[in-house]
N, C-alpha and C positions, 0 to 999 in steps of 0.2 A: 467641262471642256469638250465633251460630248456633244454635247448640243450646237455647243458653239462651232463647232467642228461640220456638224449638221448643217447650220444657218449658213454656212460656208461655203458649202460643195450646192446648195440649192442656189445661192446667189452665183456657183461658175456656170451650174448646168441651167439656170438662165440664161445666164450671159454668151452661152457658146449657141445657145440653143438658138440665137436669133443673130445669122452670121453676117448679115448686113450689120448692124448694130456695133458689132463686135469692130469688124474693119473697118470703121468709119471712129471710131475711139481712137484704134492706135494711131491712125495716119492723123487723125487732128491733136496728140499727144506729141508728134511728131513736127507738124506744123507749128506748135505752140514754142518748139525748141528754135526753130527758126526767127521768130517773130526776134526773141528775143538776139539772137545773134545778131540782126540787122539793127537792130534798139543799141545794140552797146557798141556797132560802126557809128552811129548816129553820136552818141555820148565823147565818142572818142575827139570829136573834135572841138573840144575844149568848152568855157562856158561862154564865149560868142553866137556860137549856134547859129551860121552863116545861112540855112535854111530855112529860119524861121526868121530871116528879114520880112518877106512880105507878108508875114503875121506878127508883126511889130515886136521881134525877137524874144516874146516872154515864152519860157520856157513851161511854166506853171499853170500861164491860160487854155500855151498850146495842147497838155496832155488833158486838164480837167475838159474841154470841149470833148476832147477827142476819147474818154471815159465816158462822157455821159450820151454821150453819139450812141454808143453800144447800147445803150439803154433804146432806144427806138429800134435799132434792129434785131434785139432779143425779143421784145414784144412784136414786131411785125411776121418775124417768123414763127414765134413757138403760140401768141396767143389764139390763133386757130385750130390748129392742131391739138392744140392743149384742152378747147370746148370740143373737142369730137371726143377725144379719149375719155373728158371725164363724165361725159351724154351714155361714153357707151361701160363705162365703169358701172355706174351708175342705174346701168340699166334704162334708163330714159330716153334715150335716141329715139327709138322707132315711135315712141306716143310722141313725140318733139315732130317729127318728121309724117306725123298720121293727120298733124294739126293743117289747119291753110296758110302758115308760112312757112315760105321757101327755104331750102337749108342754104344756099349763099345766104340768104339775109343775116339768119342764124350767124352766120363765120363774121359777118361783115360787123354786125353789132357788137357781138365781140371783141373783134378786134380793137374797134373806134373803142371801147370802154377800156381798152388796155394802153390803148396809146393817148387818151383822154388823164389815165392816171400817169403814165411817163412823164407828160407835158407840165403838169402839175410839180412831180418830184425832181424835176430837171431844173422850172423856174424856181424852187426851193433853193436850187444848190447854187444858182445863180446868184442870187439875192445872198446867200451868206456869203460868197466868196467877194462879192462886189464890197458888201458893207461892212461886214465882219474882218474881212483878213485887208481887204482894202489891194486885192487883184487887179493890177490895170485894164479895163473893158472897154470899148470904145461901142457900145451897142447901137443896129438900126435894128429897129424891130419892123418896121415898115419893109427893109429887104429881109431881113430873117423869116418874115411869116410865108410868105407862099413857098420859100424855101423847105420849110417845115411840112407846108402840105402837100406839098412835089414829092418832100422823101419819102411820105408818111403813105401816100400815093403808090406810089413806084414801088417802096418792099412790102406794102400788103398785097400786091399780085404775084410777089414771088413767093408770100406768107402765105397765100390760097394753093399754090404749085402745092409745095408740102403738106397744107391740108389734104392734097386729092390725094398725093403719094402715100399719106401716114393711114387714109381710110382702107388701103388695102394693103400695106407691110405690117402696120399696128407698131412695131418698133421699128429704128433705121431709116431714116431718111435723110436719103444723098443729098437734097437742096437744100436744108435746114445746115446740113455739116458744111457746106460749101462758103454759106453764109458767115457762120458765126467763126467758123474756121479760117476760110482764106481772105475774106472781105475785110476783117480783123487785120490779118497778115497785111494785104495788099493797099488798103485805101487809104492808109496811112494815120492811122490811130496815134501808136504812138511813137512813129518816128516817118519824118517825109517819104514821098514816094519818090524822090531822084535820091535816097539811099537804096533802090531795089533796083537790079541788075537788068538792062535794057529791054529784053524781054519778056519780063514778071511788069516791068511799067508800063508795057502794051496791053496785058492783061489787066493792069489795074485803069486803064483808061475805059475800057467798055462799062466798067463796076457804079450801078449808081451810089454806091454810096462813097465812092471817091470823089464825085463829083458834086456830092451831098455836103458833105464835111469840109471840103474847098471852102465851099462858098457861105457855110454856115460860120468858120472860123475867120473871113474875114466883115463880114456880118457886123459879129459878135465881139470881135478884137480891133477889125481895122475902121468899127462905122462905116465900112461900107457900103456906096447905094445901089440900086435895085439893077443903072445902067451896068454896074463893074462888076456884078453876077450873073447880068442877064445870059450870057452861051451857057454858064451853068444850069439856069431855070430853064431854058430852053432843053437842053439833053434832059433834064429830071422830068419835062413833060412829054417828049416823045417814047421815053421808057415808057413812065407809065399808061400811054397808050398801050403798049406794047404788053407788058409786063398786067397786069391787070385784066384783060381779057382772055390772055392764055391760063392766069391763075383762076379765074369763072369754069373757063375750058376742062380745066385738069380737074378742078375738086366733083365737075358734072360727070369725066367719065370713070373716076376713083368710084364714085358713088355707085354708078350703073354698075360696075363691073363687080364691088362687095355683094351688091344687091342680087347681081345673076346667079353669083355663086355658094350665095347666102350666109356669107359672111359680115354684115354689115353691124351688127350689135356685138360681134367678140371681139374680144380685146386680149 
């Protein structure tokens, strides 16, 4: 019991010990309380689900999209992040980074190889819910694809932001929590966003993955074509203009700034 007592107090005095980290837990702990309260507004109104008219009312399609959504913006934001920590765990960073390529490129390959296996595990769960349980789908894949690369586009520059942040906090990063935390909350995962209160659905209109998930769920449910999403693919590309060159920006002066102060291989 001793020991274990031990393993204890070294897993708080880490946990205290890195206070960004810390306050970014309890408020997305707290956030997560929310999600669900506006989920069981949502439930409360019977099994009609007047909401989810213009996703041809299924309740079942509506949340599995809206489940596997999450799946691309976990790997947009943490697989970056996630190859610097284990370069510098590992000890390999600085010969990785001694070599003649570029560390974007580095972050970039990565990522494509994390959201290359999402794309795979996603059209998995498709395929069984389509043939197996027999889910009504209405798919266009023809407007679902660039839809895909828009999004796929758009949160690897805000997955690079957090790269640049995590190269110099090493734990805690506010853009990753913002992400997984409110975007979840806000973009309407698993209950609409006209259940969020007029000015949280101001906030969710800037969110690209509110606008990502719109138009992938009617894609995906209503056969949708490419004209009845286009202002969707239109905002997923001028984020990712946006969004993508400021994530380049951020992980170049994370890096210079590690580097000045010679912290760039701890972890």
């Amino acid at each position: 019991m001793y020991k274990l007592y031990l393993f204890f107090m070294r897993y708080m005095v880490t946990l205290i010990s890195y206070k960004t980290g810390l306050v970014l837990l309890v408020l997305g702990t707290f956030v997560g309380l929310l999600q669900f309260v506006f989920m069981g507004r949502f439930l409360e109104d019977g099994n009609s689900f007047p909401a989810l008219t213009q996703y041809g009312g299924n309740l079942l399609s509506y949340l599995i999209i809206g489940t596997a959504f999450t799946s691309f913006v976990g790997v947009a934001l943490n697989s970056f992040q996630k190859t610097l920590r284990s370069e510098q765990q590992m000890g390999t960073l600085e010969f990785l980074l001694m070599s003649n390529t570029r560390l974007e490129y580095i972050l970039i390959c990565a990522g494509l190889t994390g959201f290359l296996q999402a794309v795979i595990n996603v059209s998995l769960l498709f395929a069984m819910v389509t043939l197996v349980f027999s889910i009504p789908m209405g798919i266009n894949l023809i407007a679902a694809m660039p839809i895909v690369l828009l999004t796929i586009t758009s949160l690897s520059g805000i997955g690079l932001m957090s790269a640049g942040v995590i190269i110099v906090t090493k734990v805690g990063d506010p853009i990753t929590w913002a992400f997984t935390s409110l975007a979840g909350f806000l973009s309407g995962v698993l209950f609409p966003v006209e259940y969020l209160p007029p000015s949280l659905q101001i906030v969710s209109a800037i969110l690209p993955t509110t606008h990502a998930l719109h138009a992938l769920r009617m894609s995906l449910i209503q056969n949708a074509s490419i004209s009845a999403v286009w202002p969707e693919i239109q905002i997923l590309f001028v984020m990712s203009l946006i969004t993508v060159p400021l994530g380049l920006i951020a992980v170049r002066l994370g890096f210079n700034r590690s580097r000045r102060v010679g912290s760039l291989a701890q972890y």
